[in-house]
N, C-alpha and C positions, 0 to 999 in steps of 0.2 A: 504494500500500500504506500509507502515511504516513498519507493520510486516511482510510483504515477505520482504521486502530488509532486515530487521536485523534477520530473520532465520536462524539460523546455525544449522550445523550437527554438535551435540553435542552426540548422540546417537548412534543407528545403523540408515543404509544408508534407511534400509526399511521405520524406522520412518519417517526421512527427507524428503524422497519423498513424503508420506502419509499428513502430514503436510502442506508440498510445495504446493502441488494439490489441499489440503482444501482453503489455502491462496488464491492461484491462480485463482480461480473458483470465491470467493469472491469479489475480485478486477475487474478483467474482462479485463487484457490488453494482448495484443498480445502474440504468444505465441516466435516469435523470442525475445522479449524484457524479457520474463519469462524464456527464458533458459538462459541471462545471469547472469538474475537471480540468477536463480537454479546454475551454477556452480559456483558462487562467493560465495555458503554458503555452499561446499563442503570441504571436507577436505583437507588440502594438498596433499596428497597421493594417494588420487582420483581424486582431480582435475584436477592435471599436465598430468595424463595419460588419462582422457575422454576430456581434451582438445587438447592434441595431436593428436586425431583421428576426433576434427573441427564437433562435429554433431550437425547436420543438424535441427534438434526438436529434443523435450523433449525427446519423444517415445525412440530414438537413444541415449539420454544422460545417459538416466535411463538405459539402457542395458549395456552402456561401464560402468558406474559406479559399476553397478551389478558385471559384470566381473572382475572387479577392486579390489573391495571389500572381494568377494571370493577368490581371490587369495591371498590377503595382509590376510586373516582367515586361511588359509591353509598354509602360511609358518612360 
């Protein structure tokens, strides 16, 4: 549990996720209490805008991050 809360994106977002999911599978806690997880070890840049969109599960975090991500690549 120790290592999912101190995971950070330090990488790319693809890593993170991949890592997060190994952790999370590991541990075995709910999946609303693993997305707050997951976005408190996002970047700022990603964070602030897949938290403004408030989703719902992982599935939905991972998408708006994606989204995120690509575009902060692209400009």
């Amino acid at each position: 549990m120790e290592d999912l809360i101190n995971l950070k994106q330090v990488g790319t977002l693809e890593n993170y996720i991949h890592n997060f999911d190994i952790l999370w599978n590991k541990v075995g806690i709910g999946e609303k209490q693993a997305l707050v997880i997951f976005l408190g070890g996002l970047e700022l840049e990603i964070k602030s805008t897949v938290k403004m969109f408030e989703p719902k599960d992982l599935r939905q975090a991972y998408n708006l991050a994606r989204l995120r991500a690509n575009t902060l690549a692209h400009s």
